[in-house]
SELO-537043 format. One line per 4 residues: their letters; for each residue y, x, z of N, C-alpha, C, CB. Coordinates in steps of 0.1 Angstrom, whole numbers, padded with zeros to 4 digits, always signed. Each point is the difference from the previous one (the first is absolute). Glycine has a CB too. Layout:
<ropas>
A = Y,X,Z,Y,X,Z,Y,X,Z,Y,X,Z ~ ...
</ropas>
This chain:
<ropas>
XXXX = +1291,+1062,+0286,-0009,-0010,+0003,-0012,+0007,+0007,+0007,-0015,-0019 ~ -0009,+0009,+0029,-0014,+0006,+0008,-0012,-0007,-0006,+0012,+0004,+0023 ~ -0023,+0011,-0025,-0012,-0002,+0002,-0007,-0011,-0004,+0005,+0014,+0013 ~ -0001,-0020,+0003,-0016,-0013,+0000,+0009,-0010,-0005,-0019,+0004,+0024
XXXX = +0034,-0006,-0028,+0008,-0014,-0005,+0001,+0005,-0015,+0018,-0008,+0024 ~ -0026,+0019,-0032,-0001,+0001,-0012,-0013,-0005,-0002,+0015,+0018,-0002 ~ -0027,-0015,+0014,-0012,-0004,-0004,-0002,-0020,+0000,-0010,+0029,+0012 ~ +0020,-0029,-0004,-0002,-0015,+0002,+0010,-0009,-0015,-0002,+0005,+0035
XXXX = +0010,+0002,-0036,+0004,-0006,-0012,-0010,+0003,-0014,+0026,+0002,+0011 ~ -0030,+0007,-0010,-0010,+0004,-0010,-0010,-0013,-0002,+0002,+0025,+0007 ~ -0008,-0022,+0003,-0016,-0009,+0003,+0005,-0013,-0002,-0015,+0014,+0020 ~ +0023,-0021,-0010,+0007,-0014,+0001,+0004,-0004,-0016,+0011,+0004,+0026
XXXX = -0003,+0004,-0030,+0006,-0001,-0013,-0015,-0001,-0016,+0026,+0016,+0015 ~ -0032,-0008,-0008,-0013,-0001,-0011,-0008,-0013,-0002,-0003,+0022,+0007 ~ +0000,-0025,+0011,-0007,-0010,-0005,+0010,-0010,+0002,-0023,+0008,+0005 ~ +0033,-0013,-0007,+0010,-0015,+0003,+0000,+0004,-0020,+0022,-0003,+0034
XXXX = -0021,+0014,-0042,+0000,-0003,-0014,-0010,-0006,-0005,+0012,+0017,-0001 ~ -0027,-0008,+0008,-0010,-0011,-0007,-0005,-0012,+0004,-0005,+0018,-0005 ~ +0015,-0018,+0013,-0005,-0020,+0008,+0008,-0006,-0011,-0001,-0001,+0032 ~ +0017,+0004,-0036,+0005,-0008,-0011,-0004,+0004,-0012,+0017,-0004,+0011
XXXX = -0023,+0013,-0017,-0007,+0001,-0008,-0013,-0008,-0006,+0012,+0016,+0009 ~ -0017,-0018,-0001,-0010,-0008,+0002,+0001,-0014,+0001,-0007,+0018,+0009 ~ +0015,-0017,+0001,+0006,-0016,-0003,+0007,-0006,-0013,+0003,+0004,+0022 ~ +0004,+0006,-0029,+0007,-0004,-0009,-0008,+0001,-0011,+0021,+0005,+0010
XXXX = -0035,+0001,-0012,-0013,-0003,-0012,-0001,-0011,+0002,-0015,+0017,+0000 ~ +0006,-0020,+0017,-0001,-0015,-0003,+0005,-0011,-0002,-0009,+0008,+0006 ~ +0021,-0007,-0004,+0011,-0010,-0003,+0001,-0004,-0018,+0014,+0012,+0023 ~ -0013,+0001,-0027,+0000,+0001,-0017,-0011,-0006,-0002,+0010,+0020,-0007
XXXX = -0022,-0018,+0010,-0011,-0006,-0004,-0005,-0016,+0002,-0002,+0024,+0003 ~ +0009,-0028,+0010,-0003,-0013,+0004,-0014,+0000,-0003,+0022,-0012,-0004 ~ -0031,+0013,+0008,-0015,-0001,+0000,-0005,-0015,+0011,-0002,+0032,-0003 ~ +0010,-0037,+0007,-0001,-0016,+0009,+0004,-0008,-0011,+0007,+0004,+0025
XXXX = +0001,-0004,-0038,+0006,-0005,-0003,-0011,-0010,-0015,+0022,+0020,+0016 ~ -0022,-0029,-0020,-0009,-0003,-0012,+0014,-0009,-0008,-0032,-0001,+0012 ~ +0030,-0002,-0028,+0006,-0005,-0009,-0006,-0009,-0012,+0011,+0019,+0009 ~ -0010,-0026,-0011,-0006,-0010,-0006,-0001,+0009,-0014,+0010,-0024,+0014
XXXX = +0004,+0027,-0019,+0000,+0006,-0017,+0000,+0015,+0002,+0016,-0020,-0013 ~ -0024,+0024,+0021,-0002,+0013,+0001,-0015,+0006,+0012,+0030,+0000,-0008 ~ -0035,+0006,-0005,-0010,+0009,+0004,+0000,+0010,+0018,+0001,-0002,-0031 ~ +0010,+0009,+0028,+0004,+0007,+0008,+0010,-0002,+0013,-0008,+0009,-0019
XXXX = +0002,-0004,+0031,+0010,-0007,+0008,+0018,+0005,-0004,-0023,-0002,+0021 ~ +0019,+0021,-0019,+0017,+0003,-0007,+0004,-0008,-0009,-0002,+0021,+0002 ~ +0001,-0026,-0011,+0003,-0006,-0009,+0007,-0019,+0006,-0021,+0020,-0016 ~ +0022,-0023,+0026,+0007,-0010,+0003,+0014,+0006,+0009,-0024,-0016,-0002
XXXX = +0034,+0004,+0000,+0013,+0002,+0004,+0001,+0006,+0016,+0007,-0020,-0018 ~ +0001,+0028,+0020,-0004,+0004,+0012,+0011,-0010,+0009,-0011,+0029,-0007 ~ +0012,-0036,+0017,+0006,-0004,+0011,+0013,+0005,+0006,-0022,-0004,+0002 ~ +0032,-0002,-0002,+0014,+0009,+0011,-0009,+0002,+0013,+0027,-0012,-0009
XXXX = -0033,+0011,+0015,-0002,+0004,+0017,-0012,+0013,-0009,+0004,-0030,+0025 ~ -0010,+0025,-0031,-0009,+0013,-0007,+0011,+0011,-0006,-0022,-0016,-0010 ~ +0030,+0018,+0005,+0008,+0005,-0006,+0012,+0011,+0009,-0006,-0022,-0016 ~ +0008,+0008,+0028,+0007,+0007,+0011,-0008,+0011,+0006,+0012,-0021,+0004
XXXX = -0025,+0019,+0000,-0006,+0008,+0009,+0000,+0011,-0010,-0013,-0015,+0016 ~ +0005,+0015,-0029,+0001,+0012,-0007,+0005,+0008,-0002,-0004,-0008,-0004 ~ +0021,+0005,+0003,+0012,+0006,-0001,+0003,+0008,+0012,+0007,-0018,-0016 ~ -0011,+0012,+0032,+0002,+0004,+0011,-0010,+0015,+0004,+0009,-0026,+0003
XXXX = -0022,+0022,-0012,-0005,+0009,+0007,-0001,+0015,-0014,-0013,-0021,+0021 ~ +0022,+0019,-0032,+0002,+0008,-0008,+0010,+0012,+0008,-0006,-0019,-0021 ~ +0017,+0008,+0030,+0012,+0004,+0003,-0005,+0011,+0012,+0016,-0023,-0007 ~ -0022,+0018,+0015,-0007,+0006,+0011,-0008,+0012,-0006,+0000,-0021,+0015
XXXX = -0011,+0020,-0028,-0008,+0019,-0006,+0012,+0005,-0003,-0025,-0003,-0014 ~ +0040,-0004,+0013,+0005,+0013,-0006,+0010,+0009,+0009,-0003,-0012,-0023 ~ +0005,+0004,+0037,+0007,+0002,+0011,-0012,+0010,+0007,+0016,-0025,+0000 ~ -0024,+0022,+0004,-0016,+0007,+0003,-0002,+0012,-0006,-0011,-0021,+0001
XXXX = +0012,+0018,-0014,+0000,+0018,-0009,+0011,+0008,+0003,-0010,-0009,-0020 ~ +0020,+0003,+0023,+0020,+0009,+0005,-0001,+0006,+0009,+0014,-0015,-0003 ~ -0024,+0007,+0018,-0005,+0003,+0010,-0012,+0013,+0002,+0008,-0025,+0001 ~ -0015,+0021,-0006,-0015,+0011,+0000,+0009,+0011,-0008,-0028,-0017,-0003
XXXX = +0040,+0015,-0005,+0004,+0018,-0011,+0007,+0007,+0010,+0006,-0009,-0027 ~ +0003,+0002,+0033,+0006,+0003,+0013,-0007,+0008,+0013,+0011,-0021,-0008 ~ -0023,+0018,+0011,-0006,+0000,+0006,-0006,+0016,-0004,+0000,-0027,+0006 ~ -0009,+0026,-0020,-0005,+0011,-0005,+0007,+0008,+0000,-0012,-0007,-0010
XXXX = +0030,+0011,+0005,+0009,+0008,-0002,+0003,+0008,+0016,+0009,-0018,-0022 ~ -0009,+0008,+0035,+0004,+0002,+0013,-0012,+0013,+0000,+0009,-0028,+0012 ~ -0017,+0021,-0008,-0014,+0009,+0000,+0000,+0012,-0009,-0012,-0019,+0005 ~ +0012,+0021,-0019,+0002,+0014,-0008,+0011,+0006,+0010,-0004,-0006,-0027
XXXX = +0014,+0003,+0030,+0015,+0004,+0004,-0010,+0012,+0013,+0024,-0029,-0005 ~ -0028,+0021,+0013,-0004,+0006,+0016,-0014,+0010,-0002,+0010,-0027,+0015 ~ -0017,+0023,-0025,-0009,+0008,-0006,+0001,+0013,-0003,-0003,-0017,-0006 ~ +0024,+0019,+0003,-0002,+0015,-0007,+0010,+0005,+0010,-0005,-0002,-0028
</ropas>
């Protein structure tokens, strides 16, 4: 693997994990969300299209992390 297609899977891969990362907090959290018998928004049922996205962008931090290890490994490789 060359160089700059290690650095670009690196970087790319880093931040596409913490975009689903992030996304997938706030998803858990539903912070839009309110409930009559509950205090807390986590604390109400979460939605299938809430649920879907969740799940999508769990699938994507962990495709993203496969990516950026790949990437870091390329790079050690050409390093030594």
């Amino acid at each position: 693997m060359r160089t700059r297609a290690s650095t670009v899977m690196l970087v790319g891969g880093t931040a596409l994990a913490v975009v689903g990362a992030v996304v997938s907090v706030i998803y858990f959290l539903q912070p839009w969300r309110t409930c009559p018998d509950e205090d807390s928004s986590a604390g109400c049922a979460m939605l299938p299209l809430d649920a879907s996205i969740m799940s999508a962008a769990m699938v994507v931090t962990l495709f993203a992390m496969a990516v950026a290890i790949t990437g870091a490994a390329g790079k050690k490789r050409f390093m030594h």
